[in-house]
Residue frames as qw, qx, qy, qz and C-alpha x, y, z in Angstrom:
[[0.120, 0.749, -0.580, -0.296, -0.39, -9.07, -21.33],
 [0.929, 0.246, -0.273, -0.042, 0.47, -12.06, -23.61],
 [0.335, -0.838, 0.428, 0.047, 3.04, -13.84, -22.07],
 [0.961, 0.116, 0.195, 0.157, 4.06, -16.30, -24.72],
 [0.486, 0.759, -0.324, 0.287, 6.81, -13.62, -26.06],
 [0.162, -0.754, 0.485, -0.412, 8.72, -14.11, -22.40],
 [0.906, -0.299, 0.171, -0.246, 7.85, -17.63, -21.70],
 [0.953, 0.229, -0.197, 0.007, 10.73, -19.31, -23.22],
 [0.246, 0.506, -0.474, 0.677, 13.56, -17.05, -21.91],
 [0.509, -0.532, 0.455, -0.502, 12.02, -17.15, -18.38],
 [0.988, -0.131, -0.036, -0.071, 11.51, -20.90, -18.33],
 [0.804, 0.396, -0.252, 0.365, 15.65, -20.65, -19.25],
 [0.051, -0.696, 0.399, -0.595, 16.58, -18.21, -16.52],
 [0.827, -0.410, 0.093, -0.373, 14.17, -20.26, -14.14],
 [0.994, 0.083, -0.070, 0.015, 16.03, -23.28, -15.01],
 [0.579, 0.477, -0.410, 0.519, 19.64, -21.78, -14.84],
 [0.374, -0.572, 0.200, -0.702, 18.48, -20.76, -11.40],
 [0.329, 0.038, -0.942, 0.052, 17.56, -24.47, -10.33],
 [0.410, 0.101, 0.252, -0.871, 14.21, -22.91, -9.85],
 [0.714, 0.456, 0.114, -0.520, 12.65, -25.04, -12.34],
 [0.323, -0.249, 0.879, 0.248, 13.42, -28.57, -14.15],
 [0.403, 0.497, 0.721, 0.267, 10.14, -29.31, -16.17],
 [0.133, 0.354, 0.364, 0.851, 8.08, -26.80, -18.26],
 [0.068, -0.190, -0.546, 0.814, 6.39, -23.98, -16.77],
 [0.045, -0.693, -0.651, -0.306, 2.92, -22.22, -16.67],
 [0.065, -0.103, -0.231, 0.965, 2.09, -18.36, -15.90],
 [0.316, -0.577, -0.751, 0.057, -0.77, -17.34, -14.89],
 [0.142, 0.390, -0.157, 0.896, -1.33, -13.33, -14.36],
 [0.329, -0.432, -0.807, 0.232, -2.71, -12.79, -10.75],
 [0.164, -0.844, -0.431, -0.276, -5.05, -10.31, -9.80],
 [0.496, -0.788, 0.094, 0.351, -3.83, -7.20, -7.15],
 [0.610, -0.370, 0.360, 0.601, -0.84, -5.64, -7.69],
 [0.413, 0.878, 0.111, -0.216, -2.07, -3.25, -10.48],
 [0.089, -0.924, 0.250, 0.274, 0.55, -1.15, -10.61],
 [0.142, 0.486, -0.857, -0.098, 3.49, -3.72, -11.44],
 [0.813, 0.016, -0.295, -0.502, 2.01, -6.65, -13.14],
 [0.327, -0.347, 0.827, -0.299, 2.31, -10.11, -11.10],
 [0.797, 0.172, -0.517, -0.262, 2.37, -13.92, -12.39],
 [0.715, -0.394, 0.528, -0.235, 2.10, -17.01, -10.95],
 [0.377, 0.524, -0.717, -0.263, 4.74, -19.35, -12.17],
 [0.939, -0.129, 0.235, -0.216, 3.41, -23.17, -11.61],
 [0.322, 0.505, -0.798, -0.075, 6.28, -25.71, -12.25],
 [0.557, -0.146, -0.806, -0.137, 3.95, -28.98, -11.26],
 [0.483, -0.695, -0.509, -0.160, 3.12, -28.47, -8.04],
 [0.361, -0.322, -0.034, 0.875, 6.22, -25.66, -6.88],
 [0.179, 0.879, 0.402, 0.186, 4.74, -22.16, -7.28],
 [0.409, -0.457, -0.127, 0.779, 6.33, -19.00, -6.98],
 [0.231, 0.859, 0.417, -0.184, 5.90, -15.67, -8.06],
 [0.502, -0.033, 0.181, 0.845, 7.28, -13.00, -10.57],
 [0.093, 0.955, 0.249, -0.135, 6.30, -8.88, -10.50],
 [0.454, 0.250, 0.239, 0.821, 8.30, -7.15, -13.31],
 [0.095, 0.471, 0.063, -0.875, 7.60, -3.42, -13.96],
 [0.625, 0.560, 0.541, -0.061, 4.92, -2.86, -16.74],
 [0.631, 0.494, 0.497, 0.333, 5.72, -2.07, -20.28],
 [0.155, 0.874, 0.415, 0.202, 6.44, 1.18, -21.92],
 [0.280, 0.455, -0.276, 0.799, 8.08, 4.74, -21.05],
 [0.604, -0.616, -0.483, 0.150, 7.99, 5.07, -16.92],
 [0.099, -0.910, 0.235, -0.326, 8.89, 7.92, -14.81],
 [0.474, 0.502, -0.672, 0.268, 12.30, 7.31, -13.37],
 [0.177, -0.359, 0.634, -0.662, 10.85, 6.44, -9.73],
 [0.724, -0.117, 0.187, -0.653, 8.34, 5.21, -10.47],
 [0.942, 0.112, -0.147, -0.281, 7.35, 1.20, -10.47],
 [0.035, -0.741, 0.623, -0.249, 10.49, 0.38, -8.43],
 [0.944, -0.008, -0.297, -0.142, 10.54, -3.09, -8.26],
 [0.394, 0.346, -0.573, 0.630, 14.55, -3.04, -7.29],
 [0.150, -0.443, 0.391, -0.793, 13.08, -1.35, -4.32],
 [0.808, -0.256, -0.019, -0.531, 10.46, -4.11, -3.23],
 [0.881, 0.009, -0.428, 0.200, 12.72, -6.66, -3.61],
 [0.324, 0.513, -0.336, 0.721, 15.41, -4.85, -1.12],
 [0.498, -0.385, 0.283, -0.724, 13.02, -3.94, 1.34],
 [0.872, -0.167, 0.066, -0.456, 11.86, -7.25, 1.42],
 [0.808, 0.050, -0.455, 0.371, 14.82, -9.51, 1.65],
 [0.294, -0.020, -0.616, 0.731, 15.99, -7.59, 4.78],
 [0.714, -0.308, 0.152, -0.610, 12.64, -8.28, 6.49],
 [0.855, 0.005, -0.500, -0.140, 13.46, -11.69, 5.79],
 [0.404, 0.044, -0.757, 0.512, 15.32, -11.63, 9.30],
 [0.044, -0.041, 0.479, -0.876, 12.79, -10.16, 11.21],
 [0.224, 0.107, 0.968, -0.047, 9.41, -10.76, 12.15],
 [0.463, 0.454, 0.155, -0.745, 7.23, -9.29, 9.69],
 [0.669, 0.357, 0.647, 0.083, 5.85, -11.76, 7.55],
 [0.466, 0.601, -0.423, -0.492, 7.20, -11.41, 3.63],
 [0.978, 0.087, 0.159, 0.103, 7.48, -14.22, 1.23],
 [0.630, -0.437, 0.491, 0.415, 11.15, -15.31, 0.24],
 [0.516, 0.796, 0.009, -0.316, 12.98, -13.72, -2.20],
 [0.917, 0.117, 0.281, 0.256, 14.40, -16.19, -4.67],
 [0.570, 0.037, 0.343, 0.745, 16.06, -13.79, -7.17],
 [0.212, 0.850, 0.112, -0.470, 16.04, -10.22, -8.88],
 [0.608, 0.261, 0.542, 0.517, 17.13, -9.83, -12.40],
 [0.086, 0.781, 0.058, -0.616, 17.75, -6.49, -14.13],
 [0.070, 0.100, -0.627, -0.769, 18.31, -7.66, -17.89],
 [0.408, 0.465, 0.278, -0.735, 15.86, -6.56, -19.74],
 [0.240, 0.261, -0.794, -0.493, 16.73, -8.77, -22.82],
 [0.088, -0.051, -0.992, -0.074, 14.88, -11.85, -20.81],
 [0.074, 0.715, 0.686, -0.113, 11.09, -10.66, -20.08],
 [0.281, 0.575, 0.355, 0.682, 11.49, -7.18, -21.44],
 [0.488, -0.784, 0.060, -0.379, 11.63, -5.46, -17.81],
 [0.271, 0.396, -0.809, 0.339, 13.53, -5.73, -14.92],
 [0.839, -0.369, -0.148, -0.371, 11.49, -8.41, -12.36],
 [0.016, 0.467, -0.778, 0.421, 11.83, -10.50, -9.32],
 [0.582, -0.057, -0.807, -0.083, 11.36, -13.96, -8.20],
 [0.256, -0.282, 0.719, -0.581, 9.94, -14.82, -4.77],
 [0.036, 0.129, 0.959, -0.250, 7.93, -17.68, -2.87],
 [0.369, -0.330, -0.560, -0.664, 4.33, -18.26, -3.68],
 [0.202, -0.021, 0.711, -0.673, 2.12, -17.94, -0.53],
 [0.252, -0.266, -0.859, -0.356, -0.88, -20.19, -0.51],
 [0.023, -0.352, -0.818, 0.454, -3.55, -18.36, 1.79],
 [0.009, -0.702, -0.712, -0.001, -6.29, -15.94, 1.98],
 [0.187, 0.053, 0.125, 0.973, -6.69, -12.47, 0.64],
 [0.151, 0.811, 0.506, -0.254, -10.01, -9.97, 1.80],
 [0.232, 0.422, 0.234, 0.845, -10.66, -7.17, -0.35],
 [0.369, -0.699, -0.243, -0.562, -14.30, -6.09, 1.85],
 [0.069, -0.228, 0.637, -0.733, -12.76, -4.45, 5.50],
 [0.701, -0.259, 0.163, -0.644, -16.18, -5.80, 6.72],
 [0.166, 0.181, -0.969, -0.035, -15.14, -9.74, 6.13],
 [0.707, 0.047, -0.023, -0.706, -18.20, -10.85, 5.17],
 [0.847, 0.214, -0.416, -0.253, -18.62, -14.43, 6.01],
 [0.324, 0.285, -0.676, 0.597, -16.46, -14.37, 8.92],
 [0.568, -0.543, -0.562, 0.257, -17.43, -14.77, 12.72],
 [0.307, -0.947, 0.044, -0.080, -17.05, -11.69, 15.09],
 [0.477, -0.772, 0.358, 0.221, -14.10, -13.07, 16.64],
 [0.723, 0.306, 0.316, 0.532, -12.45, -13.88, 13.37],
 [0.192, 0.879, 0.017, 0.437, -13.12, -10.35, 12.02],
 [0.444, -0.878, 0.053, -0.170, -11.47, -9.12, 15.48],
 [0.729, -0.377, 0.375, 0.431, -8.60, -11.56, 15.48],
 [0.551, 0.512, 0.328, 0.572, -7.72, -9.86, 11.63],
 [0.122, 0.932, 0.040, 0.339, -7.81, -6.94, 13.12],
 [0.716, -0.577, 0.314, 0.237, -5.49, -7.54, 16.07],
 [0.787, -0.068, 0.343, 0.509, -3.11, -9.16, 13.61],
 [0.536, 0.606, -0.001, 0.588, -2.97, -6.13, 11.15],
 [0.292, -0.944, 0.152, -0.035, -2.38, -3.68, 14.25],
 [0.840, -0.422, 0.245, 0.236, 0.34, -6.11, 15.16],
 [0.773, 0.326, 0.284, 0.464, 1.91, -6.03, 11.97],
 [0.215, 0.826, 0.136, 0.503, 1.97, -2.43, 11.24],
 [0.351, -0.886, 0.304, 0.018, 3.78, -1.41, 14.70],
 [0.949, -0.027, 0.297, 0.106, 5.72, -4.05, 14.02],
 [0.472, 0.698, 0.289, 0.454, 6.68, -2.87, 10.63],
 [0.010, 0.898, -0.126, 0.421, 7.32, 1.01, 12.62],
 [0.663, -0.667, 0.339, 0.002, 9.53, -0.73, 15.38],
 [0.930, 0.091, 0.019, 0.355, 12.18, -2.09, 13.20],
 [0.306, -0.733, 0.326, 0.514, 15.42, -0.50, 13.37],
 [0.781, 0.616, 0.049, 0.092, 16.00, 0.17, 9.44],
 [0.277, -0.807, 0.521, 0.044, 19.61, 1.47, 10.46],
 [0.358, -0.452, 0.816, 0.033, 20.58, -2.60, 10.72],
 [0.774, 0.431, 0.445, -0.129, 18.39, -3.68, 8.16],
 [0.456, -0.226, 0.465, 0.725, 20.73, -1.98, 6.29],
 [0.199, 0.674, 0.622, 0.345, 18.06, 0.08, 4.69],
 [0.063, -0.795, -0.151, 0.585, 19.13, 3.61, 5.97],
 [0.009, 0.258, -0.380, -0.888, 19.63, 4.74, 2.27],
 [0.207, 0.281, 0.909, 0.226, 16.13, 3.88, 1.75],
 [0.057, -0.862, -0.429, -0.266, 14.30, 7.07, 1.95],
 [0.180, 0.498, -0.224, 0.818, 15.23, 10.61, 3.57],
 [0.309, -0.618, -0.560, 0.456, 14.42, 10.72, 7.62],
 [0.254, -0.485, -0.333, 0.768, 12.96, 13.75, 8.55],
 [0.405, 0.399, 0.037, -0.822, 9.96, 16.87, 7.28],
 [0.191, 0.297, 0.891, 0.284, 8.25, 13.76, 5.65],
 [0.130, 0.801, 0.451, -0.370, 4.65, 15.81, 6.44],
 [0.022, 0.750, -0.022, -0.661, 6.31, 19.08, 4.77],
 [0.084, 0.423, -0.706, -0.562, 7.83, 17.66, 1.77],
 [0.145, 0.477, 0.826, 0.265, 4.41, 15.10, 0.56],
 [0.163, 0.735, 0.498, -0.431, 2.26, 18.26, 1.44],
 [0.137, -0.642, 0.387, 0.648, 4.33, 20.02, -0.84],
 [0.043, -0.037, 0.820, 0.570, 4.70, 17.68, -3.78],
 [0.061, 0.425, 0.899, 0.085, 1.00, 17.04, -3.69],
 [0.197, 0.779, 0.140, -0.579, -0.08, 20.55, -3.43],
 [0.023, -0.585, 0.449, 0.675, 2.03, 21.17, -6.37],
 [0.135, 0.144, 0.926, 0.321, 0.87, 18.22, -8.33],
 [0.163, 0.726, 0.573, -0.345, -2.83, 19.64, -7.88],
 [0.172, 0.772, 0.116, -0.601, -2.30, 22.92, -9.00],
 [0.280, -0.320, 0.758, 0.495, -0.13, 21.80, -11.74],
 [0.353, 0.309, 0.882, -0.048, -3.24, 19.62, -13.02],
 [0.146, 0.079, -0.201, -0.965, -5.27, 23.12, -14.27],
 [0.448, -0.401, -0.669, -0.437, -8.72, 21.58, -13.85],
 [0.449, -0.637, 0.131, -0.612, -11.11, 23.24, -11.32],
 [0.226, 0.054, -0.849, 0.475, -10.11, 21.97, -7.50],
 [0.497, -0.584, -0.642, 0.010, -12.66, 21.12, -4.70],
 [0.187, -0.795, 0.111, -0.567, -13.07, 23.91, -2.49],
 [0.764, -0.622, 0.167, -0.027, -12.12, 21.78, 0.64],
 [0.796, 0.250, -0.057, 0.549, -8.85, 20.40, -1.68],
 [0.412, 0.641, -0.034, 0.646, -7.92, 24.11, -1.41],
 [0.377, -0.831, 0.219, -0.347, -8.14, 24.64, 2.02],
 [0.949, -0.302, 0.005, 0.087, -6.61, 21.50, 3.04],
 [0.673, 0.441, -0.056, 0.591, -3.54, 22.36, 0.98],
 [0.151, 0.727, -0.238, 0.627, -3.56, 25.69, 3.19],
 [0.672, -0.637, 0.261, -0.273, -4.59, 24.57, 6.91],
 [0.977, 0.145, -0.139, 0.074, -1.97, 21.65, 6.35],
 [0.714, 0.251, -0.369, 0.540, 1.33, 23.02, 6.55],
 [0.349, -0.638, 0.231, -0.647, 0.18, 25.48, 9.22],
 [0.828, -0.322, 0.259, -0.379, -0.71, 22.15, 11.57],
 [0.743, 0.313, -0.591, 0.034, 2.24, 19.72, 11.01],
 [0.832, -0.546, -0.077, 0.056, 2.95, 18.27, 14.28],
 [0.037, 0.892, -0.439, 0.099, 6.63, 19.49, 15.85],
 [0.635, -0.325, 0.693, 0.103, 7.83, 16.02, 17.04],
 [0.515, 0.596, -0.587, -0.185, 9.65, 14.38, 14.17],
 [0.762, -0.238, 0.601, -0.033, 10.04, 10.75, 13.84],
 [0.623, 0.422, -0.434, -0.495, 11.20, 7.98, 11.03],
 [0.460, -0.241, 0.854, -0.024, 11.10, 4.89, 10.45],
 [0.000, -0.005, 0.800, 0.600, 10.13, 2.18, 7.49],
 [0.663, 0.268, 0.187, -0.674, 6.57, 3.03, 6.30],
 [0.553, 0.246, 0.785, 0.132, 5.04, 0.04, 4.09],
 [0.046, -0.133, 0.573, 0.807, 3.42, 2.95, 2.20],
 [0.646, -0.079, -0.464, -0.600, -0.03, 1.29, 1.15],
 [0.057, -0.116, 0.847, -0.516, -0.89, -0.66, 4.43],
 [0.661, 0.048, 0.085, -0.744, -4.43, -2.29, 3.95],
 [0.661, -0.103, 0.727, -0.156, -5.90, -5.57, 4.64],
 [0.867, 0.491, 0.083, -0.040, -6.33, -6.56, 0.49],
 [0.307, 0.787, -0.501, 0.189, -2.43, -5.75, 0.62],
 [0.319, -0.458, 0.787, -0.265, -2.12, -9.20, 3.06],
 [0.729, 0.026, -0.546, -0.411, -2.17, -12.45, 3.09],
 [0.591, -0.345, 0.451, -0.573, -3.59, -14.35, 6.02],
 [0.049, -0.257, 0.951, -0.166, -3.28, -18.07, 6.86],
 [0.329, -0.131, -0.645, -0.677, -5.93, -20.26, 5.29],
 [0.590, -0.469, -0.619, 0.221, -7.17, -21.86, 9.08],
 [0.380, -0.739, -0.504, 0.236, -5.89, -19.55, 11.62],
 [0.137, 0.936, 0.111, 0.305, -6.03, -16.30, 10.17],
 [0.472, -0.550, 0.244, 0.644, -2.06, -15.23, 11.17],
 [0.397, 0.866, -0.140, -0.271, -0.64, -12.69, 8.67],
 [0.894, -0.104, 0.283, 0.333, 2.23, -14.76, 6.49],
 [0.523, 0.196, 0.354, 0.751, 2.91, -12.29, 3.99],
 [0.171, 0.839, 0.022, -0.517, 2.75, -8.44, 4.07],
 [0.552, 0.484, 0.454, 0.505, 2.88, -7.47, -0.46],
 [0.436, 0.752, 0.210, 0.447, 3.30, -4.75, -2.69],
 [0.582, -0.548, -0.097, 0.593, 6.05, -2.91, -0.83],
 [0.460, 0.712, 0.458, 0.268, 6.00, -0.27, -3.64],
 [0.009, -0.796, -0.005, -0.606, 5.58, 2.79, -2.20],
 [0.675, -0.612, -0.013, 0.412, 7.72, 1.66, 1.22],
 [0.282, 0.785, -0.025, 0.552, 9.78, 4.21, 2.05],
 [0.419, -0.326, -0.470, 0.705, 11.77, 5.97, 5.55],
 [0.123, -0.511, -0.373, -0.765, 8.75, 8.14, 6.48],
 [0.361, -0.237, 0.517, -0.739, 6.87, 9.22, 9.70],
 [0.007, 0.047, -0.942, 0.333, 5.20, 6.55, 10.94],
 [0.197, 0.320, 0.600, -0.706, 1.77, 8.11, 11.96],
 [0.425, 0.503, -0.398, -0.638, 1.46, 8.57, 8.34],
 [0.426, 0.140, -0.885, -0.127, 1.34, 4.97, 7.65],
 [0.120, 0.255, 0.821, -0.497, -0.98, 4.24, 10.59],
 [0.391, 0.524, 0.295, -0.696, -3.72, 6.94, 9.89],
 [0.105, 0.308, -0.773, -0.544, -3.22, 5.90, 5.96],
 [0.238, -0.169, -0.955, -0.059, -5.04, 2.34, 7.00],
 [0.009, -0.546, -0.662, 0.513, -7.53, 4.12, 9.71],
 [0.262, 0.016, -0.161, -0.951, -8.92, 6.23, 7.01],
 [0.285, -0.328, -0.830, -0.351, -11.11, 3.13, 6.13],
 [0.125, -0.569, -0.621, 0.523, -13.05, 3.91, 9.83],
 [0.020, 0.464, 0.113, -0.879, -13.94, 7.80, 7.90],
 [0.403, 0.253, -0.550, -0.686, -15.04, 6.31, 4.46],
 [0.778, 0.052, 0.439, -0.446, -18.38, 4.63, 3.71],
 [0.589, 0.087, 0.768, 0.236, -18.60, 1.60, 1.81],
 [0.525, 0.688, 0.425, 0.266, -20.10, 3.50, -1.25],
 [0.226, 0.902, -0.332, -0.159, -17.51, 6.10, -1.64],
 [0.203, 0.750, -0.616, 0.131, -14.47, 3.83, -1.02],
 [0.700, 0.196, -0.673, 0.133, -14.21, 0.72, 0.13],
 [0.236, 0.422, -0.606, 0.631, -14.64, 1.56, 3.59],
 [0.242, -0.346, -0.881, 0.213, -15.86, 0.69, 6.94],
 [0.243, -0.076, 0.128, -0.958, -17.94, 4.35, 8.13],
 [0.643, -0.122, -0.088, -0.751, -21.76, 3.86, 9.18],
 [0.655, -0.074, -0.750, -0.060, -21.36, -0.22, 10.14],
 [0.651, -0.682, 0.230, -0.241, -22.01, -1.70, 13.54],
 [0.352, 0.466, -0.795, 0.160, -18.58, -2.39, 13.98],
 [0.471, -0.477, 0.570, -0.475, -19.52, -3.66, 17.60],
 [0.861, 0.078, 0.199, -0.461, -21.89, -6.35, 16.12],
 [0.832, 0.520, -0.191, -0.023, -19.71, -7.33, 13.36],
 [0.943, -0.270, 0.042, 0.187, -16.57, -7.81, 15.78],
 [0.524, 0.459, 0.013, 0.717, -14.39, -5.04, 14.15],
 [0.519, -0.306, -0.360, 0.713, -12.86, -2.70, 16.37],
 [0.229, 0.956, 0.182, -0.021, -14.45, 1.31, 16.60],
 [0.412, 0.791, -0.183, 0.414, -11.59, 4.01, 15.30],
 [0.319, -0.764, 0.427, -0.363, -10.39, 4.77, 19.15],
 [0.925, -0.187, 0.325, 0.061, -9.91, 0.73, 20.11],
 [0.738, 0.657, -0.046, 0.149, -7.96, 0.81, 16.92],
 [0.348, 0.814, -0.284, 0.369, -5.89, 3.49, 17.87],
 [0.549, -0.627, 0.444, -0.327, -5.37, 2.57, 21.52],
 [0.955, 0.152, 0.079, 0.241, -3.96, -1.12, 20.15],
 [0.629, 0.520, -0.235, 0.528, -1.50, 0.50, 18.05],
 [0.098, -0.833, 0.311, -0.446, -0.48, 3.04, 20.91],
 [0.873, -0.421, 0.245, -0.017, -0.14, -0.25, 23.64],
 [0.944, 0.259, 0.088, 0.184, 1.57, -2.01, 20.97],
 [0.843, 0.065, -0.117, 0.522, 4.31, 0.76, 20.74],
 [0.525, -0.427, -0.451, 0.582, 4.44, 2.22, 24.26],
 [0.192, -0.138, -0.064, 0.970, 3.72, 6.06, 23.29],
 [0.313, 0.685, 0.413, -0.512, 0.20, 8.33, 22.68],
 [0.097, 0.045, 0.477, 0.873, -0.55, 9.53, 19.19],
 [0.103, 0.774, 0.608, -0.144, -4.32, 10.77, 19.85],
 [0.067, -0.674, -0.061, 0.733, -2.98, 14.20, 20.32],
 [0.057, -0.390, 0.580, 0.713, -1.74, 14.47, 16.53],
 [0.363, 0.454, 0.805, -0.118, -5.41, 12.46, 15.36],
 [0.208, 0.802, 0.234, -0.509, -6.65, 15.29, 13.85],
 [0.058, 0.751, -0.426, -0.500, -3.94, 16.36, 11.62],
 [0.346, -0.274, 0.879, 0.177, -2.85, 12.90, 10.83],
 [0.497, 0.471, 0.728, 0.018, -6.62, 11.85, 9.19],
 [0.422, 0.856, 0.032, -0.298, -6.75, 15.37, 7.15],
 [0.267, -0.613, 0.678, 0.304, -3.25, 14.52, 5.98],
 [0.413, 0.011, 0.906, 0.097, -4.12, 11.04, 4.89],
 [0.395, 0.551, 0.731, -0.080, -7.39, 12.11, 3.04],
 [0.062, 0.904, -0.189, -0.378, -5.85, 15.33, 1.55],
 [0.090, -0.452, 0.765, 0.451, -3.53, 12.66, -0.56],
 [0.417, 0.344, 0.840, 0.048, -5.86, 10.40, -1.50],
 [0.226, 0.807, 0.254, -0.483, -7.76, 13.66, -2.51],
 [0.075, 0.691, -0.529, -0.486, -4.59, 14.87, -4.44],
 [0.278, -0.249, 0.884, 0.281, -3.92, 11.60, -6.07],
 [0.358, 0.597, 0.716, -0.057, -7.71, 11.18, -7.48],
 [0.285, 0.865, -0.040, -0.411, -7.78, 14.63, -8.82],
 [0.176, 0.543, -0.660, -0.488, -4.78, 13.84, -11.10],
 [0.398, 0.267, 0.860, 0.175, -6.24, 10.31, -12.27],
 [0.391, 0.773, 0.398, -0.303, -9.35, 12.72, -12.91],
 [0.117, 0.858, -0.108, -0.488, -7.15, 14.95, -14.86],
 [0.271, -0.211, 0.823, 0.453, -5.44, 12.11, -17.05],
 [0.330, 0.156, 0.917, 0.161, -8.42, 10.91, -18.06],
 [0.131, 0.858, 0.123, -0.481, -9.57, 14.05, -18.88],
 [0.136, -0.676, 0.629, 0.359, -6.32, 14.12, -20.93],
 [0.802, 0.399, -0.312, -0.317, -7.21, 10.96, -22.59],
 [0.393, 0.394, -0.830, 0.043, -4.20, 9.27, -21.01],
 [0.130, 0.022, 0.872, -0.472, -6.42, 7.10, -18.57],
 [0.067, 0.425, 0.902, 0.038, -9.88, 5.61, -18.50],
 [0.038, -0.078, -0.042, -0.995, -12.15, 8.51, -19.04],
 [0.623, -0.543, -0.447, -0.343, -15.37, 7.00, -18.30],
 [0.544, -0.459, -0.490, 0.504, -13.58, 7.20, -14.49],
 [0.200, 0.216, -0.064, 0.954, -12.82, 10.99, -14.72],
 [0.491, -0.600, -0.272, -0.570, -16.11, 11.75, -13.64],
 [0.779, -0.501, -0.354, -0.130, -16.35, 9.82, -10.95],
 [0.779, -0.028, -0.298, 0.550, -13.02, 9.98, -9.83],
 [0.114, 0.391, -0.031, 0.913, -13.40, 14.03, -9.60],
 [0.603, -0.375, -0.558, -0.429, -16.13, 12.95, -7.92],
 [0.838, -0.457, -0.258, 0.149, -14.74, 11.16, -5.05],
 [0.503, 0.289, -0.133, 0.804, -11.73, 13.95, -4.77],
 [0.384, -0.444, -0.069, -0.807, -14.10, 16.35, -3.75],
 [0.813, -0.426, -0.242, -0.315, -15.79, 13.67, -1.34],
 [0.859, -0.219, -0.339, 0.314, -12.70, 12.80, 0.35],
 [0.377, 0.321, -0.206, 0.844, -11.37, 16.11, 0.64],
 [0.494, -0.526, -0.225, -0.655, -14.71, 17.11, 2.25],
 [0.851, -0.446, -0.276, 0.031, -14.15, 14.29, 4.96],
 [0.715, 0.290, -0.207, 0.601, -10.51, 15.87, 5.15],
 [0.126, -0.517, 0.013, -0.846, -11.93, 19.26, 5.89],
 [0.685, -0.573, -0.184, -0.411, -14.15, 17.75, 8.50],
 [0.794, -0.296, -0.337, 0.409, -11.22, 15.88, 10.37],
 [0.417, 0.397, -0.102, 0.812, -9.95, 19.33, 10.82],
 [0.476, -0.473, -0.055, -0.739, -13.12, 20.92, 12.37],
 [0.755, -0.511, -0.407, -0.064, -13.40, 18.00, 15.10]]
């Protein structure tokens, strides 16, 4: 996006703010798809602004309000977020509403294998995201003052739901494992009920990590946080352990041992230490769950771009990998 139509008004907001005294520079930074994200340079002070993107948006969607929110009340507690300077809902000055926060200066992986790392690097990155993510499922959102932040309770029933429905909705042939998953699913929801704040999108290209000694400083894109079961946000991040690198970014078929990266059980047996209760039992359900949305969420890309409203050289592929993850979905069922 050009951003000379917004630079002058922001440089003026920046500056009524006492954010900014000389002239600024923006800079659009990679990540963060969804809701575009600049790096504002004012000489050597950096900081960051993610607006919503352009255009006509479903009403939920691209919820900036909601990132900022979530993330100033973390700012007492100890999950690493960066500091949030300001939010701003006219839409007169950058044509969106957007929010200010603190530029973190460290180190972002995209490949879960951290190529180029040491065993016990790779091993201390994992430690630290376990840490984070119970972390994250041990806050009390109650006093965060975040208990209108999502509905507690039948999280499981009510995504299986919308995402079935979104499928069928779609009218383009499903995967034969999509279509069981959708049925063995609500049969196999687990009876204990829990909430608490989910992050939503929990994955190591969604941190940033300390440029020396790999500590997490800043957990990002708080999008799709939400008050949600927990286990759902764990297994979310432990799909990577079920997907190979060539479908998906993931970690399946490595020698984790060699490479210093915990196996799926070590994983899970962290998080469980970390906050004091089993969740093996519910293992099963929890990965077909996790890979049943992904599933759902690829099929409709497929079906935009089908539609024309999305890349359409991806539709293939993307129908592709809908089918391939629903397949691994189907198998977490059968173990």
């Amino acid at each position: 996006m050009n951003t000379s139509s917004f630079h002058e008004p922001l440089s003026q907001y920046l500056k009524n703010l006492g954010l900014a005294r000389g002239p600024i520079e923006l800079s659009q930074l990679t990540g963060g798809q969804s809701n575009p994200t600049y790096k504002i340079s004012v000489g050597n002070v950096h900081y960051v602004l993610r607006k919503k993107p352009g255009g006509v948006l479903l009403p939920s969607a691209h919820a900036v309000d909601r990132e900022y929110r979530v993330m100033k009340a973390l700012a007492s507690t100890d999950v690493p977020v960066p500091q949030m300077l300001a939010y701003c809902e006219d839409e007169s000055i950058i044509g969106t509403a957007f929010f200010i926060m603190e530029y973190l200066d460290g180190r972002v992986f995209t490949d879960q294998s951290l190529p180029g790392l040491t065993a016990s690097e790779r091993q201390q990155i994992y430690e630290q995201m376990n840490h984070t993510i119970s972390a994250i499922h041990g806050l009390d959102y109650v006093s965060l003052g975040l208990e209108t932040f999502g509905k507690p309770g039948n999280y499981f029933a009510r995504q299986i739901t919308r995402w079935s429905r979104q499928v069928r909705e779609a009218n383009i042939a499903i995967p034969n494992s999509l279509i069981k998953l959708m049925d063995w699913l609500p049969e196999h929801i687990p009876s204990e009920d829990e909430a608490s704040l989910i992050h939503g999108d929990f994955r190591m290209d969604n941190l940033i990590f300390h440029k020396t000694d790999l500590s997490i400083i800043g957990v990002l894109d708080w999008e799709l946080s939400t008050i949600g079961n927990p286990l759902a946000d764990f297994a979310y991040q432990c799909m990577a352990w079920r997907i190979a690198p060539t479908l998906w970014r993931g970690i399946q078929g490595l020698d984790l041992a060699t490479l210093g990266i915990p196996s799926e059980a070590q994983y899970i047996s962290q998080y469980e230490k970390q906050i004091g209760r089993p969740i093996v039992q519910h293992w099963r359900f929890l990965m077909a769950y996790n890979l049943f949305r992904i599933s759902a969420i690829l099929h409709g890309i497929s079906k935009r771009a089908l539609d024309g409203n999305a890349n359409a050289s991806d539709a293939t592929e993307n129908g592709k990998k809908a089918g391939a993850l629903a397949d691994l979905g189907w198998a977490c069922t059968q173990d």
